[in-house]
C-alpha positions as semicolon CSV with decimal commas, in nm:
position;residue;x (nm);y (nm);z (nm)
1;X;-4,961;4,185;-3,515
2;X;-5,304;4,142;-3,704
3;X;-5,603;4,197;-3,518
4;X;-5,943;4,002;-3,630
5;X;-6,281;4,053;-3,605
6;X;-6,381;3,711;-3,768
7;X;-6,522;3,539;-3,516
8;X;-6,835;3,293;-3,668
9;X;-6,892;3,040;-3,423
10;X;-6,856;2,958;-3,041
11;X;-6,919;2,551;-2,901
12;X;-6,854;2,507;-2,572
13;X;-6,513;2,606;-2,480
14;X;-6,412;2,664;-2,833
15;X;-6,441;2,984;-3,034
16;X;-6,397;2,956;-3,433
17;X;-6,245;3,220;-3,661
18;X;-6,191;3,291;-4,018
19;X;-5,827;3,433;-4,066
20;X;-5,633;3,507;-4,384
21;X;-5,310;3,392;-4,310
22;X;-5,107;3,038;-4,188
23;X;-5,145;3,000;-3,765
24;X;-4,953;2,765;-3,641
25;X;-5,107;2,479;-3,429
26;X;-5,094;2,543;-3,065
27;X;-5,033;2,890;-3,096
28;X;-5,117;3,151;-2,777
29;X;-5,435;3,401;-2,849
30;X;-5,552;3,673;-2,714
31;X;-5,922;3,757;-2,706
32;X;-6,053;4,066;-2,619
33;X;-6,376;4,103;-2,569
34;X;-6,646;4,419;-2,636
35;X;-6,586;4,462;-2,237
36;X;-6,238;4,495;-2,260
37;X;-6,183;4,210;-2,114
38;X;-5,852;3,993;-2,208
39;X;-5,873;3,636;-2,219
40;X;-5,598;3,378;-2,331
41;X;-5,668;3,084;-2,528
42;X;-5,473;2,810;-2,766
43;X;-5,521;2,702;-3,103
44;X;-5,643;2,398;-3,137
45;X;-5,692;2,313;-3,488
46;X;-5,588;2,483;-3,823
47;X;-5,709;2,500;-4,175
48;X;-5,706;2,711;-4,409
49;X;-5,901;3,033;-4,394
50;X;-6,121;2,902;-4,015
51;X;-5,880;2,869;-3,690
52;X;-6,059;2,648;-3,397
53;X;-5,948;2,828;-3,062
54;X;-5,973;2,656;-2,698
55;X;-6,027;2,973;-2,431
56;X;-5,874;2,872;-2,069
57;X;-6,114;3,148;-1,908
58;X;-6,404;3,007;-2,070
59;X;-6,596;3,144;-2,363
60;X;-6,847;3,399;-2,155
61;X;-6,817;3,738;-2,270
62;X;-6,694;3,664;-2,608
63;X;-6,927;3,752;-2,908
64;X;-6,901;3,880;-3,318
65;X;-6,773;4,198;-3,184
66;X;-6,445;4,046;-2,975
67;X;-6,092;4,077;-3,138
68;X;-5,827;3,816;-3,200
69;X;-5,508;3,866;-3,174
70;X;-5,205;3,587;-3,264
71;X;-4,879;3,573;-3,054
72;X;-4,694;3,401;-3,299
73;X;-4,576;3,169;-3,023
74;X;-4,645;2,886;-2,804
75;X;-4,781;2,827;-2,471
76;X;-4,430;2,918;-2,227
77;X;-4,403;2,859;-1,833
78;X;-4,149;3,172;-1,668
79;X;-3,909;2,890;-1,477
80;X;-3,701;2,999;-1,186
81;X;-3,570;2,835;-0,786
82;X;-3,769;3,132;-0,695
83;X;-4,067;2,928;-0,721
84;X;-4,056;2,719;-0,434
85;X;-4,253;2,797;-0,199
86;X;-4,495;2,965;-0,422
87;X;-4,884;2,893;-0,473
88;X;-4,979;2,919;-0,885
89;X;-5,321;2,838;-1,088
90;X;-5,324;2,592;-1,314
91;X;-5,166;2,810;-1,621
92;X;-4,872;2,891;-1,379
93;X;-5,001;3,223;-1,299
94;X;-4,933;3,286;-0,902
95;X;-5,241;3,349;-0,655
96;X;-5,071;3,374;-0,292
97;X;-5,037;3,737;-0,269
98;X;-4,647;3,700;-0,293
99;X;-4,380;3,893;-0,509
100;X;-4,379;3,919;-0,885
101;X;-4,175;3,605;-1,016
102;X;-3,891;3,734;-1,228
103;X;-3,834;3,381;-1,443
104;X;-3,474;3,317;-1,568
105;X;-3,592;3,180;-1,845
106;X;-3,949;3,081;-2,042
107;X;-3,956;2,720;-2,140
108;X;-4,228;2,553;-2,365
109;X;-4,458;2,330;-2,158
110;X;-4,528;2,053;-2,462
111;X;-4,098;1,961;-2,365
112;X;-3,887;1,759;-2,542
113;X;-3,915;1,374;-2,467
114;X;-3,600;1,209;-2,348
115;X;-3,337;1,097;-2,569
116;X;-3,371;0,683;-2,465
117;X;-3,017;0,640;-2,552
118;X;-2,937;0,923;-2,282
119;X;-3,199;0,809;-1,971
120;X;-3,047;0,647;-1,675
121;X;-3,192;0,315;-1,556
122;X;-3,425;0,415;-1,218
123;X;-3,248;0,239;-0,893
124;X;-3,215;0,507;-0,609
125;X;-3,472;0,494;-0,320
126;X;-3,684;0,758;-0,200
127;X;-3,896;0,754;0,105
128;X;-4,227;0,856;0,168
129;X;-4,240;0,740;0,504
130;X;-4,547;0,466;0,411
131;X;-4,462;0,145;0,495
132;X;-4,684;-0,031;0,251
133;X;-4,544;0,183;-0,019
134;X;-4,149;0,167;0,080
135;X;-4,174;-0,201;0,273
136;X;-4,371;-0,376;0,002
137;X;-4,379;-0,134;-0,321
138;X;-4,075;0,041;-0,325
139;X;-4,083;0,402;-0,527
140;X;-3,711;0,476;-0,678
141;X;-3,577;0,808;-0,798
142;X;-3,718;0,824;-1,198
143;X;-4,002;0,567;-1,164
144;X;-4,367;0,667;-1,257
145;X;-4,577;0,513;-0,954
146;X;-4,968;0,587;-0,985
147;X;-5,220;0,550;-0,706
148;X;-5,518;0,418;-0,794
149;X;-5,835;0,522;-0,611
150;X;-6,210;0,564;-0,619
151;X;-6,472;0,860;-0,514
152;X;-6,469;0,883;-0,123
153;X;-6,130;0,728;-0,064
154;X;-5,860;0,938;0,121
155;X;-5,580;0,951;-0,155
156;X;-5,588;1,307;-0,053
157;X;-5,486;1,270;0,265
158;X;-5,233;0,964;0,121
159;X;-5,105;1,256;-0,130
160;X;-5,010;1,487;0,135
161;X;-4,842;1,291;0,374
162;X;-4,623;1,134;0,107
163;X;-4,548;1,520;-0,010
164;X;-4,483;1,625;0,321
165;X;-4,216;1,320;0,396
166;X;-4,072;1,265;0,108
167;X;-3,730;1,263;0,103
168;X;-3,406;1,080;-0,021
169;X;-3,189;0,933;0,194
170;X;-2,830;1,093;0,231
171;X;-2,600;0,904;0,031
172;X;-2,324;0,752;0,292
173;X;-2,033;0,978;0,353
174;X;-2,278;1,240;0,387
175;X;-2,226;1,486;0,064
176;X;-2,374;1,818;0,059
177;X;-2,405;1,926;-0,259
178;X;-2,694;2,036;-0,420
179;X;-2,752;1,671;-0,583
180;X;-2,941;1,595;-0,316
181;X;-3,170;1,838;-0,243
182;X;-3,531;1,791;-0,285
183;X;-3,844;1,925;-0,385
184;X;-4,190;1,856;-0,447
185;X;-4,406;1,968;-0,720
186;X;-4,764;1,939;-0,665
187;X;-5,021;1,970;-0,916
188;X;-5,459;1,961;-0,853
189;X;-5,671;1,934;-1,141
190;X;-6,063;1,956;-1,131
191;X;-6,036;1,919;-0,729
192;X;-6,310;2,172;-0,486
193;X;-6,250;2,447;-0,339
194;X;-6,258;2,264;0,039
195;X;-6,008;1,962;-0,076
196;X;-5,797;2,283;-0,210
197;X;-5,838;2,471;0,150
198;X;-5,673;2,131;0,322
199;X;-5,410;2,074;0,075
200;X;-5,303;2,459;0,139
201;X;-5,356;2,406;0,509
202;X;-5,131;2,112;0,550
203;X;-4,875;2,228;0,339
204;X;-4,836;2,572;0,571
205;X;-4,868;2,378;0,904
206;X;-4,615;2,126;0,859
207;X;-4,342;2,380;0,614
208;X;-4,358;2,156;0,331
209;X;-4,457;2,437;0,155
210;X;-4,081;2,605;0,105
211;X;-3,981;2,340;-0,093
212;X;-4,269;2,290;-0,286
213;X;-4,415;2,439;-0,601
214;X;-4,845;2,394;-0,580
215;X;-5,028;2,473;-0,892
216;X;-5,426;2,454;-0,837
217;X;-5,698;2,418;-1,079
218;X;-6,009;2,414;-0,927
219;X;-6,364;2,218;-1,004
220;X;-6,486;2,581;-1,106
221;X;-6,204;2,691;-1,347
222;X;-6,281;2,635;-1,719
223;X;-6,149;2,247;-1,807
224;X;-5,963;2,383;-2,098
225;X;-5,712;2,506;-1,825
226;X;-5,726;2,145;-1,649
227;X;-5,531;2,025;-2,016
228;X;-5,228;2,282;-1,941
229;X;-5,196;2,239;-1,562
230;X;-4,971;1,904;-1,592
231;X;-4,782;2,079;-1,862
232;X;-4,690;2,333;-1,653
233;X;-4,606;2,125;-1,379
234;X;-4,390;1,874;-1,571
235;X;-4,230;2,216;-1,740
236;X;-4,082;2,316;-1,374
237;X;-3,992;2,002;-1,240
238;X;-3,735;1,918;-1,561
239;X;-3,601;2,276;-1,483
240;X;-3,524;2,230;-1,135
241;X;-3,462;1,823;-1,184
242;X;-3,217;1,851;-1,521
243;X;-3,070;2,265;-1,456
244;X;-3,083;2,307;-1,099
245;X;-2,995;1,943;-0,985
246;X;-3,288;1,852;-0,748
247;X;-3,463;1,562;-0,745
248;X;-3,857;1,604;-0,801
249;X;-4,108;1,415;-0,691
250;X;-4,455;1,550;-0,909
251;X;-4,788;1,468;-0,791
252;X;-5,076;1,460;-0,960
253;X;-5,425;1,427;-0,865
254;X;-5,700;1,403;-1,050
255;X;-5,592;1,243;-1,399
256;X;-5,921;1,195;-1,392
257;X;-6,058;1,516;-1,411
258;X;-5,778;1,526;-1,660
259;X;-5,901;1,296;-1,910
260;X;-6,247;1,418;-1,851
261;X;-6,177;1,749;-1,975
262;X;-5,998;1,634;-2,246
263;X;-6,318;1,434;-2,332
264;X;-6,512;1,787;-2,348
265;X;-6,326;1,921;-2,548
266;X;-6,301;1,622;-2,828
267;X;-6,658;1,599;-2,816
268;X;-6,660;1,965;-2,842
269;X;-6,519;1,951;-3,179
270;X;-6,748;1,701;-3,303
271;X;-6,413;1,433;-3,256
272;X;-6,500;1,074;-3,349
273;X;-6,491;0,921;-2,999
274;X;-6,345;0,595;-2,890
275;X;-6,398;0,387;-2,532
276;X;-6,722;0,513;-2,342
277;X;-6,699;0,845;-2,511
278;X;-6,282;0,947;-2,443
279;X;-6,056;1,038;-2,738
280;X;-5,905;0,762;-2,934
281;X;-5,564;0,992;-2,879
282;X;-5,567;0,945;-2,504
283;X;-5,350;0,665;-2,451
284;X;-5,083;0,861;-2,676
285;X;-5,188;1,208;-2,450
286;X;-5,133;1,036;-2,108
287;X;-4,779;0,902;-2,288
288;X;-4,679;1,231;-2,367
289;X;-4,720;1,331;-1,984
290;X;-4,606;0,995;-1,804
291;X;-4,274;0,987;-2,009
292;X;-4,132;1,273;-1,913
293;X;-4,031;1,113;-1,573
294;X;-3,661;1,003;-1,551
295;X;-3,308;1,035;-1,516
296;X;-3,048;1,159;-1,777
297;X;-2,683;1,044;-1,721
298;X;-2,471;1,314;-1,668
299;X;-2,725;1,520;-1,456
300;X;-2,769;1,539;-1,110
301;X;-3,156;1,554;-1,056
302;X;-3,448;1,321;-1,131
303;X;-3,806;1,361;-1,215
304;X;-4,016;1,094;-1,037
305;X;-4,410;1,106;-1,062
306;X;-4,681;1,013;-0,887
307;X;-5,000;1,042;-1,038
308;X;-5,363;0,981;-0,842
309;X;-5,672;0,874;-1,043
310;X;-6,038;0,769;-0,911
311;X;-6,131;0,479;-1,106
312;X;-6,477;0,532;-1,205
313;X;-6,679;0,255;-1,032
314;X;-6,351;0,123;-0,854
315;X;-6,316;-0,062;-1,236
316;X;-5,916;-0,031;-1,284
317;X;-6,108;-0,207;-1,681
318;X;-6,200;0,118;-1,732
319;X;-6,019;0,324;-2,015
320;X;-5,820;0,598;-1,765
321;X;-5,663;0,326;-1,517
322;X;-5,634;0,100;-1,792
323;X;-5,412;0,303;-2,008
324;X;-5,215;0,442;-1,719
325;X;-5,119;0,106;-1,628
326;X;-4,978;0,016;-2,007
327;X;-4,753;0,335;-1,957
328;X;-4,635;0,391;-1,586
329;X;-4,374;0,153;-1,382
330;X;-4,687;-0,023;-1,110
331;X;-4,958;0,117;-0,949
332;X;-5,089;0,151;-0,570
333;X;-5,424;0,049;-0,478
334;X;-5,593;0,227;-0,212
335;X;-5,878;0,008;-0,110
336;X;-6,230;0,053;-0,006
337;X;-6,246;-0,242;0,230
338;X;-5,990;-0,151;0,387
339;X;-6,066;0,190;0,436
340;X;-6,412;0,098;0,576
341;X;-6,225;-0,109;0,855
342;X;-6,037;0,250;0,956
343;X;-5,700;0,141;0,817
344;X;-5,461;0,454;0,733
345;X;-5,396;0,463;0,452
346;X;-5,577;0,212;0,334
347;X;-5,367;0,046;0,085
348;X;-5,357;-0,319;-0,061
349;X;-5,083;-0,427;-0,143
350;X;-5,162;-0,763;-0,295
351;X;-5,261;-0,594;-0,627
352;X;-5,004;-0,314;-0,582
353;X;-4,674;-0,329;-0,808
354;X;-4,370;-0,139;-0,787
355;X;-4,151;-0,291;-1,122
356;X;-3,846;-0,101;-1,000
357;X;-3,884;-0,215;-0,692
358;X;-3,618;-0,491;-0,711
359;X;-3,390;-0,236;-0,830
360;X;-3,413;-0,003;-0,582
361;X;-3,346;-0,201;-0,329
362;X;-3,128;-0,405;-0,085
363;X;-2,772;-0,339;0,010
364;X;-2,631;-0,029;0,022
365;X;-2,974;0,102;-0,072
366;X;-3,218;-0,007;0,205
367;X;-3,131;-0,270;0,386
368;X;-2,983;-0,642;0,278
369;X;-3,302;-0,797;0,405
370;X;-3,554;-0,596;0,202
371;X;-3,634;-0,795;-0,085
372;X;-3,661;-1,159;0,096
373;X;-3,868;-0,988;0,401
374;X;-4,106;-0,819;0,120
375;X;-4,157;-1,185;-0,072
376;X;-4,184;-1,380;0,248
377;X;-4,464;-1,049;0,396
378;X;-4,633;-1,090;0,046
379;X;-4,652;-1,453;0,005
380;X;-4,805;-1,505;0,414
381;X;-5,066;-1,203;0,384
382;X;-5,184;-1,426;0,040
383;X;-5,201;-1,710;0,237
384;X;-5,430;-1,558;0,520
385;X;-5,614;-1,374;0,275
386;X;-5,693;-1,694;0,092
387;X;-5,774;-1,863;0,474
388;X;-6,007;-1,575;0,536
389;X;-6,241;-1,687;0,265
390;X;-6,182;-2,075;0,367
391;X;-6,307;-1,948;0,723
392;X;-6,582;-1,810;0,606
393;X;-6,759;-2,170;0,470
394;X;-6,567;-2,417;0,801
395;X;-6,512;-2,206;1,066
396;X;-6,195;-2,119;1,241
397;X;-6,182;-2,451;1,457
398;X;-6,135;-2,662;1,120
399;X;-5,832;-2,521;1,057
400;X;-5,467;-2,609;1,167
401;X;-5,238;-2,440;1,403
402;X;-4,997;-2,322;1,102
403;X;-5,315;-2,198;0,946
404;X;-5,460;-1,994;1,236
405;X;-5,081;-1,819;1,273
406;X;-5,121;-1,728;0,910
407;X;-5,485;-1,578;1,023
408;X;-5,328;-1,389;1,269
409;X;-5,093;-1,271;1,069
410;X;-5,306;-1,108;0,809
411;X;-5,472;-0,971;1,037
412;X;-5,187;-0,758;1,247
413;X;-5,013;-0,702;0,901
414;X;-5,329;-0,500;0,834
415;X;-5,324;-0,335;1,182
416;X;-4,969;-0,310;1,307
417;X;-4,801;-0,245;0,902
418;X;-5,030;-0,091;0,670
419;X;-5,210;0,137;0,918
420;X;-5,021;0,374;1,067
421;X;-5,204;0,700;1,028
422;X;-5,125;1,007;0,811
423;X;-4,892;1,150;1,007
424;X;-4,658;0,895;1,116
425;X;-4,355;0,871;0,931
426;X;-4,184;0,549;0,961
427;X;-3,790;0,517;0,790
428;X;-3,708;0,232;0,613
429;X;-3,537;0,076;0,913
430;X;-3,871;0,114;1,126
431;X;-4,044;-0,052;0,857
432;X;-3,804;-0,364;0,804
433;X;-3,823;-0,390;1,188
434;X;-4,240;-0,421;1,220
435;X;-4,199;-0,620;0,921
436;X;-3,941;-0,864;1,142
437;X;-4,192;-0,865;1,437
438;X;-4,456;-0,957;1,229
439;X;-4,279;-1,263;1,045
440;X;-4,168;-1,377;1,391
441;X;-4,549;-1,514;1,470
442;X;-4,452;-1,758;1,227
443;X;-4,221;-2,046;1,300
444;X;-3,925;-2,012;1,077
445;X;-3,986;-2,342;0,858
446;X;-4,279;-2,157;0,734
447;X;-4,015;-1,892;0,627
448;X;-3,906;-2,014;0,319
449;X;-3,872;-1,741;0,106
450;X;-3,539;-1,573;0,349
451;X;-3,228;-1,690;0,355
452;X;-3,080;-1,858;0,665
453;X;-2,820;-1,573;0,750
454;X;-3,115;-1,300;0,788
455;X;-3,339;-1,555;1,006
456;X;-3,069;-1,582;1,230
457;X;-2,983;-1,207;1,258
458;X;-3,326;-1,121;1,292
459;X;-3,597;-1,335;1,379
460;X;-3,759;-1,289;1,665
461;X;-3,911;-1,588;1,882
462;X;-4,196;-1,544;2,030
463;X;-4,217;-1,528;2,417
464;X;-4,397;-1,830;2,493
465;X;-4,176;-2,049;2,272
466;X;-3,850;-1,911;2,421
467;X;-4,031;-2,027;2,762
468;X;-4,078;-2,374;2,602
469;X;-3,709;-2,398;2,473
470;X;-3,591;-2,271;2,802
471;X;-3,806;-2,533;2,997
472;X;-3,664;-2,856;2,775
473;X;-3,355;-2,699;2,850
């Protein structure tokens, strides 16, 4: 293994050396430094005779005098079961004080896209115990399912409680084999050192931890590292989803902080930018992450992702939101409105999508009521959303009795079904049933959008109209 002294040139995160021989792109380095210090980097570009090297511990320390060495290999995550449970940085090195992990095998974190001929269409359920999420935009085993925030919203807090009660439902007859166990996969980019304290908190207190796998990159750690972290996360849940049979559920918060980094380091190689400054490659980058959710027939497990971004000035125009929503199955919107009235979690679901949704759903899955209680739920909280405004300009009195119901009914949708805390867990059966309560302040002509045979089963008249029917009687 050749050893240089060549460096020329350090910008930024990068460091640039002159070698005499072919390196292959995206090859592992080692730099150490006059200290004795060893630090890891990538390459990132090659040409011949100059090598342009991104460091993940940052470039401090490194001058003229440091040695490069060249692994001859790529960037490889050690993959094992043994890592649930187990607390990793963000280049899959662990930081909990635990055992050495002894990795069956060392897989290559770029991964191999998905044959399309081989994926399996997306239509299981899974439950996250969030009724706007599994009620109105329902996630299915294989989907990709973002959450789109802002700065000062609590996706956080949304991102734990749907890691800590996730789950997917037994399949009837009850089977027990390891098809259906399940794990979670959670993976911080760019967040502080405090939102990293709660995440580790919550995941002790409530023992979500022992099926989870948490890799952290902090605000402080170099963003060169923030570029791998997904990698590495993606890289674990395909082994345990497609060789160990589980099904995954990866989250990912911040893509943000994500595509920011990636937008130090183009500009730290002088890259011709594109929107407001990002690489004109970042659409195809996000791709290459996004895609590798799925199902393959013939395997048990499934890798399902959800990924959290802020949208910088709540503007889901802007180029990171934008772009995720060309690739990814929907998106939830958590909403600051809503989360100013004290709503938990505050999510809208008017602008939220789920395109799987009608897949996953219904008979044998949920419940046979599902989709024609989520249309008829969707197309009355547009109604007294669109009365709300109307309100504002004649007053309440102005309006007529059908109206006011529809009032009323946007506003305990808002109270009594979207906010239910972060630690309530509501099944799919509790959901459908608040959902049924709800729809019952309306008189069933209004409820045009079920079919006859659910009305019956389960609408639910309202006291004082039972009183009336009884009194004609």
């Amino acid at each position: 293994m050749k050893e240089y002294q060549t460096i020329t040139e350090i910008s930024g995160p990068l460091v640039y050396a002159e070698v005499d021989e072919a390196i292959g792109y995206d090859e592992i380095v080692e730099i150490e430094t006059a200290q004795g210090e060893t630090l890891r980097g990538q390459v990132l570009e090659s040409s011949e005779g100059v090598v342009a090297i991104q460091v993940f511990e940052g470039t401090s320390g490194i001058d003229q005098n440091a040695s490069v060495r060249f692994l001859g290999e790529t960037m490889k995550m050690p993959v094992t079961e043994d890592l649930l449970g187990r607390v990793l940085d963000g280049s899959g090195r662990p930081i909990d004080d635990g055992p050495e992990i002894v990795p069956e095998e060392r897989q290559d974190i770029v991964g191999a896209a998905i044959n399309p001929y081989s994926r399996e269409y997306p239509e299981e359920f899974i439950e996250t115990g969030v009724s706007a999420i599994d009620g109105m935009n329902t996630l299915v085993r294989g989907q990709k399912l973002p959450i789109f925030s802002s700065s000062g919203q609590p996706h956080s807090q949304l991102a734990m409680q749907i890691a800590r009660q996730a789950s997917v439902p037994e399949e009837e007859e009850g089977d027990d084999e390891e098809g259906s166990e399940f794990a979670v996969i959670f993976g911080a980019m760019g967040i502080t050192q405090e939102e990293a304290n709660e995440f580790m908190q919550d995941f002790e207190r409530t023992g979500a931890l022992e099926r989870s796998v948490v890799f952290m990159n902090l605000a402080d750690d170099p963003a060169v590292e923030r570029t791998v972290t997904p990698r590495m996360v993606l890289t674990t849940a395909e082994y345990l989803a497609f060789e160990k049979d589980y099904h995954v559920l990866v989250i990912l918060t911040d893509m943000t902080n994500y595509c920011e980094a990636l937008r130090e380091i183009g500009a730290a190689r002088e890259e011709v930018p594109g929107r407001r400054g990002y690489p004109g490659y970042m659409y195809t980058d996000l791709a290459q992450l996004y895609e590798r959710a799925g199902r393959i027939q013939g395997r048990e497990g499934s890798v399902t992702q959800i990924p959290i971004l802020t949208m910088p000035g709540d503007d889901d125009t802007h180029p990171i939101p934008d772009l995720t929503g060309y690739i990814t199955e929907g998106q939830i919107y958590v909403d600051p409105d809503l989360n100013s009235q004290g709503l938990q979690p505050p999510i809208n679901v008017l602008p939220s999508l789920s395109r799987l949704m009608d897949d996953g759903i219904g008979e044998g899955l949920t419940r046979e009521d599902h989709a024609d209680v989520k249309d008829q739920m969707f197309a009355a909280y547009a109604e007294g959303e669109d009365l709300r405004d109307l309100v504002n300009i004649v007053g309440r009195e102005a309006l007529s009795e059908l109206d006011n119901k529809y009032l009323d009914f946007a506003d305990a949708f808002e109270s009594e079904f979207v906010d239910q805390g972060f630690d309530q867990n509501r099944d799919i059966e509790e959901t459908l049933s608040i959902g049924w309560d709800l729809l019952s302040m309306l008189p069933k002509d209004a409820l045009n959008r079920i079919d006859e045979e659910f009305i019956e089963e389960y609408y639910r008249e309202d006291d004082s109209e039972r009183e009336v029917v009884e009194a004609a009687d």
